[in-house]
C-alpha positions, -999 to +999 in steps of 0.1 A: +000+000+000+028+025+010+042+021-025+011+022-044+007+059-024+044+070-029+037+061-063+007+079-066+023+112-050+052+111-076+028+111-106+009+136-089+044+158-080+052+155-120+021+163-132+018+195-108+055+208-124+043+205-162+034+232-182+008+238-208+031+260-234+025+261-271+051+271-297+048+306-300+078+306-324+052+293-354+035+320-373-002+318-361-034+313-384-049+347-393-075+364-369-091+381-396-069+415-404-054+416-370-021+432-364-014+443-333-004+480-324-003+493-294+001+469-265-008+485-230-014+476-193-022+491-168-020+479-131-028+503-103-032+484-075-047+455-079-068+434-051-052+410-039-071+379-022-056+364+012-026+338+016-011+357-017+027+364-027+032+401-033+036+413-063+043+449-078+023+467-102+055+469-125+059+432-124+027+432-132+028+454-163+063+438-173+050+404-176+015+404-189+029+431-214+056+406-224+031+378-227+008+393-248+039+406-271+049+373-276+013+360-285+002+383-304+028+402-318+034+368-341+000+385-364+005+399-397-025+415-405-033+446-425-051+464-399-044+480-369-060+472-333-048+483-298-051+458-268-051+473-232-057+456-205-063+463-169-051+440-143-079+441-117-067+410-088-046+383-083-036+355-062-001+337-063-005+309-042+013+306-007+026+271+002-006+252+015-007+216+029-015+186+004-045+170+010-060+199+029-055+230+019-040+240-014-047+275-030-047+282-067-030+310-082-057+335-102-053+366-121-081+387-133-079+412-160-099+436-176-093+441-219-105+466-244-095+459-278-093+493-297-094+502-336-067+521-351-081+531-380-113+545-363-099+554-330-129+535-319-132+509-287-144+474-303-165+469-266-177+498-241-168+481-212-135+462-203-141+422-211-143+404-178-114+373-176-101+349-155-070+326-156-060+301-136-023+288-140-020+257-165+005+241-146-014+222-108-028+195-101-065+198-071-037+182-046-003+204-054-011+240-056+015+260-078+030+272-040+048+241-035+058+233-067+070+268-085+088+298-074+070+332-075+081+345-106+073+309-121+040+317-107+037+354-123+047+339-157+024+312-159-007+337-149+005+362-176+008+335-206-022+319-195-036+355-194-025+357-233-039+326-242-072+338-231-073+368-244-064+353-278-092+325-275-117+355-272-105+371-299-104+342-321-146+333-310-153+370-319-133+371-349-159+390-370-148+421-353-111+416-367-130+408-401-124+371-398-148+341-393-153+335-351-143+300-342-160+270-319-130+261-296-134+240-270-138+250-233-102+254-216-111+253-172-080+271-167-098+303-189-127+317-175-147+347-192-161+363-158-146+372-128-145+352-092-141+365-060-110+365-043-121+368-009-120+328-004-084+315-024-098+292-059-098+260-051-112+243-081-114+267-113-142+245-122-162+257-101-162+298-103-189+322-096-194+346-127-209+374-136-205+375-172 
């Protein structure tokens, strides 16, 4: 029995450390005539939820601003689009204890995609989304396993990711053809409350 649980907690140890990373080095398929301009965000004190790491508001910007270059910086369009987005709370996970309590590292962002050629905003109010890192198992939270910069990064390209996914189901306002992807529990379009740490992104509250 003893080896069928140290067993067990290996597989679960290894599966906690991977990473859900796509090659960002391959040109992308088109979203319609998107080609990124300027890239902006904006963190002013963010909320952040109980049994967090700290993090600045220019670690903040640096990283989620990096992501997003990296993402979407890859289009080649013929038309112009601004993406800002506002980074609204966070949680990178503490250590917790296995078993019994293990927190979930979160980030919640607000985005406004922007026209260039109309100086217009493509929505009125800032899209509501939350990420979860890619990376934990329900038993290892990302505190035990990754180091807090480790943390940041995997919240800011999972922060990307999402806002790329949105982008490619609403494709029509890029002038491309919205897709049907399928759902990703790590990418929430809503927001959750960061009073009590996540637990399970499965289950959020939203208010989308």
């Amino acid at each position: 029995m003893r080896k069928v649980l140290s067993l067990l907690a290996l597989c679960v140890l290894v599966s906690a450390c991977g990473r859900m990373r796509d090659d960002l080095t391959e040109a992308p398929e088109p979203i319609g005539n998107f080609l990124m301009g300027y890239n902006i965000t904006v963190a002013n004190d963010p909320t952040k939820g109980p049994f967090s790491r700290d993090v600045t508001n220019e670690e903040w910007k640096a990283a989620v601003e990096g992501a997003i270059q990296n993402r979407l910086g890859r289009y080649d369009g013929d038309a112009w689009f601004h993406v800002a987005v506002g980074v609204q709370g966070y949680v990178v996970a503490m250590p917790g204890i296995p078993l019994i309590y293990s927190p979930k590292s979160v980030l919640v962002i607000g985005v406004t995609f922007i026209e260039d050629a109309t100086q217009s905003k493509l929505n009125e109010e800032p899209i509501q989304m939350t990420v979860f890192e890619p990376c934990c198992t329900p038993i290892l939270g990302s505190g035990l396993t990754r180091s807090r910069e480790e943390q940041i990064d995997g919240l800011a390209f999972n922060a990307a990711r999402a806002i790329e996914r949105y982008m490619r189901e609403h494709a029509d306002q890029f002038g491309g053809v919205p897709e049907v992807l399928e759902d990703d529990p790590t990418i929430i379009e809503g927001t959750v409350s960061l009073e009590t740490p996540a637990e399970d992104p499965q289950e959020p509250s939203t208010d989308s």
